[in-house]
py3Dmol code that shows the C-alpha trace and the ligand (Angstrom):
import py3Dmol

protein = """\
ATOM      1  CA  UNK A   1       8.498 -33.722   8.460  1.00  0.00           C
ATOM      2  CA  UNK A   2       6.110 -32.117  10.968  1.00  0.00           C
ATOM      3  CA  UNK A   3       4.654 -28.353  10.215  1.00  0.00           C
ATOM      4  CA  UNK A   4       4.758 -27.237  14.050  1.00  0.00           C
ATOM      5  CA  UNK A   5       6.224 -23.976  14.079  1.00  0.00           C
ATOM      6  CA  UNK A   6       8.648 -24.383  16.959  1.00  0.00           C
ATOM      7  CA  UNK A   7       9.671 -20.764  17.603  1.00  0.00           C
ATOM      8  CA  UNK A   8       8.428 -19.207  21.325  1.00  0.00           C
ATOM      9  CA  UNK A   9       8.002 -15.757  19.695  1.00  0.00           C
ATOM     10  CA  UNK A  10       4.629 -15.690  17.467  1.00  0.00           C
ATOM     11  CA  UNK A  11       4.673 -16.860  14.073  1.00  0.00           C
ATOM     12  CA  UNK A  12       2.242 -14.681  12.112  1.00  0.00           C
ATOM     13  CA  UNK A  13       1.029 -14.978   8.796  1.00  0.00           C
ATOM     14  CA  UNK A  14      -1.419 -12.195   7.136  1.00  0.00           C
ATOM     15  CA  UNK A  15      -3.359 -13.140   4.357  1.00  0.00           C
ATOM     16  CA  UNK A  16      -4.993  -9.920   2.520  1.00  0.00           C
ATOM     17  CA  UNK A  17      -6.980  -9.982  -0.360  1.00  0.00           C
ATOM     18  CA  UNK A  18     -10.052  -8.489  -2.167  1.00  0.00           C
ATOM     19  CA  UNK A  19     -13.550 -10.197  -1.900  1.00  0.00           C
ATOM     20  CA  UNK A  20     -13.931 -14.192  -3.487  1.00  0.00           C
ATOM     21  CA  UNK A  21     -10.166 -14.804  -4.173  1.00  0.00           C
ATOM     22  CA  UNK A  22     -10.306 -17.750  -1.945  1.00  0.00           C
ATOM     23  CA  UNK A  23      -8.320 -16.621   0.639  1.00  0.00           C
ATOM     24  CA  UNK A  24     -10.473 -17.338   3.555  1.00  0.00           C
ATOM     25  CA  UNK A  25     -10.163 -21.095   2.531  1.00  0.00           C
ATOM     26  CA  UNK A  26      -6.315 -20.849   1.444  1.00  0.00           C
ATOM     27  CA  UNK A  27      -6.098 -19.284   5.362  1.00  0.00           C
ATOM     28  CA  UNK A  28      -7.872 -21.816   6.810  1.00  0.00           C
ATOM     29  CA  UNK A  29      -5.497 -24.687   5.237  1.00  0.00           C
ATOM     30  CA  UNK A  30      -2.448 -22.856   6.024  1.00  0.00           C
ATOM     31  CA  UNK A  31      -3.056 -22.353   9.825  1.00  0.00           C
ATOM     32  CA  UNK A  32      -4.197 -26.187   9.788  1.00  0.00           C
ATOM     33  CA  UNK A  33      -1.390 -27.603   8.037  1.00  0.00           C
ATOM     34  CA  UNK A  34       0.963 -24.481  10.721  1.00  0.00           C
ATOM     35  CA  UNK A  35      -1.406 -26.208  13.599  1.00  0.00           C
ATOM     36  CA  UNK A  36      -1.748 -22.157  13.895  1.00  0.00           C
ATOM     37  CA  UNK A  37      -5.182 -20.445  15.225  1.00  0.00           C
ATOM     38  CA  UNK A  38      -7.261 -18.995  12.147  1.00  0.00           C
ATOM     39  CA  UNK A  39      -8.532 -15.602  12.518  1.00  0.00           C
ATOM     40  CA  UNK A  40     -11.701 -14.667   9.985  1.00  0.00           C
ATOM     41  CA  UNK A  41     -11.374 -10.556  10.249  1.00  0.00           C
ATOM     42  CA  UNK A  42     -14.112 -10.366   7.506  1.00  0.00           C
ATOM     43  CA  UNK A  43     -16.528 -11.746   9.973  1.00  0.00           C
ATOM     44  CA  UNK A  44     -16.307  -8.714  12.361  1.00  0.00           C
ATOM     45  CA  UNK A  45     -17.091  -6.635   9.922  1.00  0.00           C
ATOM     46  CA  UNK A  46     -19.730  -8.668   8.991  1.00  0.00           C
ATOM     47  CA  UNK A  47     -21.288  -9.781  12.636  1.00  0.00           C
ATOM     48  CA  UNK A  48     -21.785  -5.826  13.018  1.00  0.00           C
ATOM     49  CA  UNK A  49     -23.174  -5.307   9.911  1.00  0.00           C
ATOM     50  CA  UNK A  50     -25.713  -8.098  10.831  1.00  0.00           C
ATOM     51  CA  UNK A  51     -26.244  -6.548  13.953  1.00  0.00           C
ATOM     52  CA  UNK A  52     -27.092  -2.869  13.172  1.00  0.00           C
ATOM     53  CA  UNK A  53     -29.115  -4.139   9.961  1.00  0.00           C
ATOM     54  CA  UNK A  54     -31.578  -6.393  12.112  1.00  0.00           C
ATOM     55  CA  UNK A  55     -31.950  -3.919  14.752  1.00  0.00           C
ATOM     56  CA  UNK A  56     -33.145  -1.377  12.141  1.00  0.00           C
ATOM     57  CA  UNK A  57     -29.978   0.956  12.493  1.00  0.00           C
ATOM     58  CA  UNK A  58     -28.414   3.156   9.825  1.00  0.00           C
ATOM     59  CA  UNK A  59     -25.047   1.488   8.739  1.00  0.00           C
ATOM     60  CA  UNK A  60     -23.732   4.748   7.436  1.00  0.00           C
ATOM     61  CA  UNK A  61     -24.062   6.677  10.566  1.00  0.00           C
ATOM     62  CA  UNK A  62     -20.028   6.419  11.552  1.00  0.00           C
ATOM     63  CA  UNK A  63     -20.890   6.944  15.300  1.00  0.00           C
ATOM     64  CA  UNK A  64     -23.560   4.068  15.666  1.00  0.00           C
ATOM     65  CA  UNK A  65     -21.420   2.673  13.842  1.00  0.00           C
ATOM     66  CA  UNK A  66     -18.688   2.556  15.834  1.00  0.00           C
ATOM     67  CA  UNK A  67     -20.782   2.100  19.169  1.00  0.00           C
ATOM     68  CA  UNK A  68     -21.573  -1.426  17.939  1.00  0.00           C
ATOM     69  CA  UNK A  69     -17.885  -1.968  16.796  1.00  0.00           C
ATOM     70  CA  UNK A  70     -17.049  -1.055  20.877  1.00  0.00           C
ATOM     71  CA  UNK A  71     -19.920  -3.348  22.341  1.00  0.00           C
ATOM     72  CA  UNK A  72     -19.054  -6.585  20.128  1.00  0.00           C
ATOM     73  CA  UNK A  73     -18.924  -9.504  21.782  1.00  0.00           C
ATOM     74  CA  UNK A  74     -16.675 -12.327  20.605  1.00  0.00           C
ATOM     75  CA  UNK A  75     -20.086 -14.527  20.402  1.00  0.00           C
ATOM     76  CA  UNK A  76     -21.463 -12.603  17.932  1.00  0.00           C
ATOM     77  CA  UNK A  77     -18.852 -14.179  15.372  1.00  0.00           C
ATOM     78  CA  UNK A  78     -20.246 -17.824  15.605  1.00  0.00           C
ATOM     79  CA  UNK A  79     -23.539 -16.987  14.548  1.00  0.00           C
ATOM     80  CA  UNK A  80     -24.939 -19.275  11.312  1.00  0.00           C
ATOM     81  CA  UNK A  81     -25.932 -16.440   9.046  1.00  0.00           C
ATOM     82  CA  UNK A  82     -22.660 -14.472   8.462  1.00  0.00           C
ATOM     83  CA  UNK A  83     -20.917 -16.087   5.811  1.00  0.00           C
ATOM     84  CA  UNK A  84     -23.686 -14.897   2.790  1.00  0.00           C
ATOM     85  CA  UNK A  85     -23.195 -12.060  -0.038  1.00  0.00           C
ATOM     86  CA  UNK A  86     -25.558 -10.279   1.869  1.00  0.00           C
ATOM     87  CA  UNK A  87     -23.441 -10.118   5.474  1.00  0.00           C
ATOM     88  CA  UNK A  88     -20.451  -9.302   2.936  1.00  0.00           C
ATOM     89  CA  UNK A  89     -22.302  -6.069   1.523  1.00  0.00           C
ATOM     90  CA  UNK A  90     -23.148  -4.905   5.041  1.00  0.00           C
ATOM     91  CA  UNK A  91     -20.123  -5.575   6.389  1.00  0.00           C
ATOM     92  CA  UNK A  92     -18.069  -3.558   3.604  1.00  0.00           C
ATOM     93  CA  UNK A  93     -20.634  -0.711   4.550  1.00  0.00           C
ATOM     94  CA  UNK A  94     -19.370  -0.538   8.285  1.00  0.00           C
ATOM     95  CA  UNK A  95     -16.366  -1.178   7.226  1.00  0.00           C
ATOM     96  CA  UNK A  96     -15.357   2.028   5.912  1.00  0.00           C
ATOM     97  CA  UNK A  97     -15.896   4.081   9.446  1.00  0.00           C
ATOM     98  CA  UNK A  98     -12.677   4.799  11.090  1.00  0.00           C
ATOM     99  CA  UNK A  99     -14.270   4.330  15.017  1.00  0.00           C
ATOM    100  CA  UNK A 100     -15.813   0.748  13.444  1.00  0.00           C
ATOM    101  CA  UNK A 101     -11.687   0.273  12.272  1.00  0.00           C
ATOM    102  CA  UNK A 102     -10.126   1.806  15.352  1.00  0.00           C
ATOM    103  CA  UNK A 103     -12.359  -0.645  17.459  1.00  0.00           C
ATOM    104  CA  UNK A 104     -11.750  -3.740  16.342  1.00  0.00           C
ATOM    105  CA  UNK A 105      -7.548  -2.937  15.867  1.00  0.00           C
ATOM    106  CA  UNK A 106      -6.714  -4.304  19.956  1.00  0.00           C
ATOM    107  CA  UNK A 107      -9.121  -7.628  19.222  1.00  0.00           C
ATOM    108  CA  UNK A 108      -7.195  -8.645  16.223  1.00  0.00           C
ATOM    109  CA  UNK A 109      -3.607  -7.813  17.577  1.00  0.00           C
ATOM    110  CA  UNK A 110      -4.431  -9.750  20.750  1.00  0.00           C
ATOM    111  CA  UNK A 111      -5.262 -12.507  18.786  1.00  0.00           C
ATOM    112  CA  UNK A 112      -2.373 -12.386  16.898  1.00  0.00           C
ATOM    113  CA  UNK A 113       0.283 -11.889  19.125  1.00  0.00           C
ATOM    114  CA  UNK A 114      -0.337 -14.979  22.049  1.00  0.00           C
ATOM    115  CA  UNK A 115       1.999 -17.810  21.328  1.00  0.00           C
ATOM    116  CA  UNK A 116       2.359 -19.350  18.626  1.00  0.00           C
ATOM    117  CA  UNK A 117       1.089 -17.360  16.952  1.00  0.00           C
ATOM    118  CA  UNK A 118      -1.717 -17.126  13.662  1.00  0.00           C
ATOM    119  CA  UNK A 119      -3.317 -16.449  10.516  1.00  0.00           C
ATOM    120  CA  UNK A 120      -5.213 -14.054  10.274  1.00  0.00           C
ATOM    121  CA  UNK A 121      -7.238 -13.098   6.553  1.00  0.00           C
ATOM    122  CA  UNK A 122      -8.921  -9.708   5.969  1.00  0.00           C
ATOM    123  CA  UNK A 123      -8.084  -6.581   4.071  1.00  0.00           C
ATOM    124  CA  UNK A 124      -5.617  -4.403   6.143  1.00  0.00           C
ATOM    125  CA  UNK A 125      -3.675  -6.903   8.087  1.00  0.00           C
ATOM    126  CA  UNK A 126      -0.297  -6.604   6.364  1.00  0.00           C
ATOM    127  CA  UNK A 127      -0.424  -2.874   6.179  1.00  0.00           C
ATOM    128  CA  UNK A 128      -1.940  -2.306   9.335  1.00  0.00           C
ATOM    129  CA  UNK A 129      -3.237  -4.803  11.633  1.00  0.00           C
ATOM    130  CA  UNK A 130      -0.193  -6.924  11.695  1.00  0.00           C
ATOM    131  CA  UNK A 131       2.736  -4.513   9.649  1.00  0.00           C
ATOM    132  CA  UNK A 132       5.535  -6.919  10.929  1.00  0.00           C
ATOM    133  CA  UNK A 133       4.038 -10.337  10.393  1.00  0.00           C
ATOM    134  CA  UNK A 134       6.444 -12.966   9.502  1.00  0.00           C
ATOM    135  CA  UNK A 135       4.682 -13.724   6.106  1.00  0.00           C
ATOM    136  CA  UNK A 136       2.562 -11.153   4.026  1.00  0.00           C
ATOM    137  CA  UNK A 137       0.538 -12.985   1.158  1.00  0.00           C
ATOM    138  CA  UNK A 138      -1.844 -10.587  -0.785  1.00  0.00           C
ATOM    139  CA  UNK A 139      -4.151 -13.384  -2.762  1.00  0.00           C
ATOM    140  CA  UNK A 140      -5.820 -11.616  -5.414  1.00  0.00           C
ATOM    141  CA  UNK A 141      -7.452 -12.973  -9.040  1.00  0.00           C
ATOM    142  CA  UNK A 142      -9.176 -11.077 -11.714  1.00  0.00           C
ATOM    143  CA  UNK A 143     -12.990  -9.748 -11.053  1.00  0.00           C
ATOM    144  CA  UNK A 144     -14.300 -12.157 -14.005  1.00  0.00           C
ATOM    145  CA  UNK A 145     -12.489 -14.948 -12.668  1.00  0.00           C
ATOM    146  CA  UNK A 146     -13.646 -14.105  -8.505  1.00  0.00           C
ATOM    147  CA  UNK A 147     -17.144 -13.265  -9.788  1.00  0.00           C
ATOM    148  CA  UNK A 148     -17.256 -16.525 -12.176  1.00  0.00           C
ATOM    149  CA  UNK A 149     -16.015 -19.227  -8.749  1.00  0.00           C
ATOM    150  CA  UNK A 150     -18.665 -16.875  -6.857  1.00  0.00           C
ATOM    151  CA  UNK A 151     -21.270 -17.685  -9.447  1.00  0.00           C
ATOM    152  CA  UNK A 152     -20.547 -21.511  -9.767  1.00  0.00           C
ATOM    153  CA  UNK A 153     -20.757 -21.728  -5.773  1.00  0.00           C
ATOM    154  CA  UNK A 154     -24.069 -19.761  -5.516  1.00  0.00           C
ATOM    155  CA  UNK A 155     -25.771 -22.238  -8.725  1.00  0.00           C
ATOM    156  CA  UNK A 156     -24.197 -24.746  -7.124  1.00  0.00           C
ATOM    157  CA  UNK A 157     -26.032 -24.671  -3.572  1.00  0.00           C
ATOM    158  CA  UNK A 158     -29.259 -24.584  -5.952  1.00  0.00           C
ATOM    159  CA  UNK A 159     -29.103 -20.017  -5.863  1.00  0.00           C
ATOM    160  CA  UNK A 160     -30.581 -18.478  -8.611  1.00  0.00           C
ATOM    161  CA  UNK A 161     -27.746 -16.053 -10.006  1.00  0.00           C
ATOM    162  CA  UNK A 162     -26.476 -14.283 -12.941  1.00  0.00           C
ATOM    163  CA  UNK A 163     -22.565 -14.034 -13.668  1.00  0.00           C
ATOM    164  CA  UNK A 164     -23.230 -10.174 -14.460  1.00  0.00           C
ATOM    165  CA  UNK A 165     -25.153  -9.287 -11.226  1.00  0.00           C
ATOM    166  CA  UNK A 166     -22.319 -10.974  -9.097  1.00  0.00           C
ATOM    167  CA  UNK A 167     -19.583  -9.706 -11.518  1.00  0.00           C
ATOM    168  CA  UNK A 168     -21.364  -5.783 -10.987  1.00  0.00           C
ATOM    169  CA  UNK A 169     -21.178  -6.771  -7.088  1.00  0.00           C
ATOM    170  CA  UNK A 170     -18.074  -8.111  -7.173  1.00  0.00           C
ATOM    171  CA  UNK A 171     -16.502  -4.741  -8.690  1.00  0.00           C
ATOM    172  CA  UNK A 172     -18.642  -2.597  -6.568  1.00  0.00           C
ATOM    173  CA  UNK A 173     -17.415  -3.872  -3.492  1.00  0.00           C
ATOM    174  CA  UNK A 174     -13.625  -3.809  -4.744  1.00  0.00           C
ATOM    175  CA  UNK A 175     -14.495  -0.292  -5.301  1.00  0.00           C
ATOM    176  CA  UNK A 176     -15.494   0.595  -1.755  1.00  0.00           C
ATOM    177  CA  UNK A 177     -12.755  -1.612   0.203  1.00  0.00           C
ATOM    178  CA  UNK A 178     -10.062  -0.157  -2.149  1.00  0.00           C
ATOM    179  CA  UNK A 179     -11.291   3.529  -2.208  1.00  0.00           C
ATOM    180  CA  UNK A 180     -12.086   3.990   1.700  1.00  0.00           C
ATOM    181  CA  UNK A 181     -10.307   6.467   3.130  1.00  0.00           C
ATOM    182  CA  UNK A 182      -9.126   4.663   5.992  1.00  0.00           C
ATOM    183  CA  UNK A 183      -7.117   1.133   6.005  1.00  0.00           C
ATOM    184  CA  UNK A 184      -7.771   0.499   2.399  1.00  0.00           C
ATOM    185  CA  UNK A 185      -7.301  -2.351   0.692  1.00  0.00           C
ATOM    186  CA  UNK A 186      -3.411  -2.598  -0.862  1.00  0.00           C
ATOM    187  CA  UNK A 187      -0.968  -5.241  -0.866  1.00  0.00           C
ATOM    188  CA  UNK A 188       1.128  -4.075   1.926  1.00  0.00           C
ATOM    189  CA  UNK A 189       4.631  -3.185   0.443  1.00  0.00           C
ATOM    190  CA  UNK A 190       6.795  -6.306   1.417  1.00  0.00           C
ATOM    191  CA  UNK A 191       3.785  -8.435   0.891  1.00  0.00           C
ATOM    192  CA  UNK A 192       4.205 -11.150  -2.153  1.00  0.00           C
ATOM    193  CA  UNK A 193       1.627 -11.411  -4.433  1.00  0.00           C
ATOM    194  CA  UNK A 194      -0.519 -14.819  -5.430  1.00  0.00           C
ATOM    195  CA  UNK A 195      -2.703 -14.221  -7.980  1.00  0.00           C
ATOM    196  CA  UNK A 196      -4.853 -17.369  -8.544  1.00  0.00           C
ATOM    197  CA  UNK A 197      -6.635 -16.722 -11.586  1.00  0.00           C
ATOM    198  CA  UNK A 198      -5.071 -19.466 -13.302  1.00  0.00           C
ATOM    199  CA  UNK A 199      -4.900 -21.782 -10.361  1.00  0.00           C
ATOM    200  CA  UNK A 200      -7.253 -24.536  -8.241  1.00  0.00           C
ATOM    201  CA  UNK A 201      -7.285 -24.472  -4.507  1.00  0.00           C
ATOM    202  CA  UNK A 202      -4.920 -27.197  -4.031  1.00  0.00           C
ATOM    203  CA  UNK A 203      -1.982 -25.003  -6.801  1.00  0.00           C
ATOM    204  CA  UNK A 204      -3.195 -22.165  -4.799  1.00  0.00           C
ATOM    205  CA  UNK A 205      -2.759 -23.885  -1.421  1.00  0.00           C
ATOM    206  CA  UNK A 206       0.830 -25.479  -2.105  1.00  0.00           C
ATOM    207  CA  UNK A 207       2.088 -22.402  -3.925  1.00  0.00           C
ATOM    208  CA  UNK A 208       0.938 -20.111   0.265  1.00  0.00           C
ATOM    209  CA  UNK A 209       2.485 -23.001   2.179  1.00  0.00           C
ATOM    210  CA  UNK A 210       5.879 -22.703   0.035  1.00  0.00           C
ATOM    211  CA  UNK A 211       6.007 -19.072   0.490  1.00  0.00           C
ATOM    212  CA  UNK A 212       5.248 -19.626   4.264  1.00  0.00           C
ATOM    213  CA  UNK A 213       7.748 -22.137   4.311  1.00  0.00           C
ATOM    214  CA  UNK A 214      10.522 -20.188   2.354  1.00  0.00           C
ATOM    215  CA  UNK A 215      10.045 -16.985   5.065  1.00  0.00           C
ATOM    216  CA  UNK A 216      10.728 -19.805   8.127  1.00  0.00           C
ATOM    217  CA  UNK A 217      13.291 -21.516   7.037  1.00  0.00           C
TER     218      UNK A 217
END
"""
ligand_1 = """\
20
DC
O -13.386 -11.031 3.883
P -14.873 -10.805 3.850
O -15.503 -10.974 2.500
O -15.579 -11.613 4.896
O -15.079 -9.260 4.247
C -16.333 -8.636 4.216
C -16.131 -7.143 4.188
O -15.570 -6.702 5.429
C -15.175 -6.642 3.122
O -15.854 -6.342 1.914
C -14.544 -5.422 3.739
C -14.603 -5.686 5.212
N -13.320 -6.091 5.807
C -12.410 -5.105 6.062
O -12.651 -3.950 5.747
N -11.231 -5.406 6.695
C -10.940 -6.658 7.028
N -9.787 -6.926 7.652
C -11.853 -7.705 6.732
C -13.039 -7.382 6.096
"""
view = py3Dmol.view(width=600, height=400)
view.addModel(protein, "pdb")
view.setStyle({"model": 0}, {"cartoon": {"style": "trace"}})
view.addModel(ligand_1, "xyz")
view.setStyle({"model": 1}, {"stick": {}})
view.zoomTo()
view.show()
């Protein structure tokens, strides 16, 4: 059996989710085992976060903002330091600016829509990046459980944490990406739901590739 996805028109699958519920790395696996490309949306957000933060710049002024959103360069997502909690704060900060939105909407549909096809992960591709992907899968787990994996990772890699500061983060952030006013996050209406609170990466993987699998066939 080979995963190849052997349509000509793009296959695309949108993964949406809130912060630490393990869907960059269920994406990942899914447009490896799809032989798709893999789209990280979260680390736009998060290279101009990282860009107007180091240069001194306000990351609340919308029109800044959205400047840097405009002048991005694709480059600017492989840089090393991107992937922290701290790049995720700053990057849910810009995030909630329409211009920083509007600017980044033609980069992400590009991507999507060359043959054959993608994954893409982020926040608002279901409901608005993407709205007719072929598969919709909002991954989502409780706060306790995202902030407890985020916690284990961080003591893990030697980080000196507590389970109630990244627990406090981990709501706070759901708080902004939820109650922005523009693209918020929400399971897009046809979008099916994998909660993996109760579930390891593997469960978690093989449950996304049956649901992928199930929309193909
Ligand atoms: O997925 P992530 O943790 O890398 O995302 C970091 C922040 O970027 C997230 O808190 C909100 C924002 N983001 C967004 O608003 N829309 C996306 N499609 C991806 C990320």
């Amino acid at each position: 059996m080979t995963n190849d996805v052997p349509s000509a028109r793009p296959f695309v699958v949108a993964i949406d989710g809130p912060a630490a519920a393990g869907k960059g790395t269920l994406a990942e696996r899914l447009a490896a085992a799809l032989r798709l490309p893999y789209l990280d949306t979260g680390l736009l957000y998060r290279a101009i976060g990282k860009l107007m933060d180091e240069r001194g710049f306000d990351l609340d002024d919308p029109v800044l903002a959205g400047q840097f959103a405009e002048a991005l360069d694709p480059e600017d997502l492989k840089r090393g330091d991107l992937r922290g909690r701290e790049a995720g704060e700053l990057a849910s900060r810009v995030a909630v600016h329409p211009a920083v939105r509007a600017a980044l909407v033609d980069f992400q549909r590009a991507f999507a829509s060359r043959a054959p096809g993608a994954v893409l992960d982020g926040r608002d591709i279901g409901t608005v990046i993407c709205p007719d992907a072929d598969v919709k899968i909002f991954v989502t787990a409780s706060p306790e459980v995202r902030a407890r994996r985020r916690t284990d990772e961080l003591l893990a890699k030697g980080r000196d944490v507590v389970y109630e500061t990244i627990l406090a983060e981990t709501r706070e952030r759901d708080e902004r990406d939820s109650g922005r006013a523009v693209a918020p996050l929400k399971p897009a209406a046809d979008a099916i739901l994998l909660d993996t609170s109760d579930l390891d990466r593997d469960a978690a993987f093989a449950r996304a590739l049956a649901i992928v699998e199930a929309r193909r066939g």
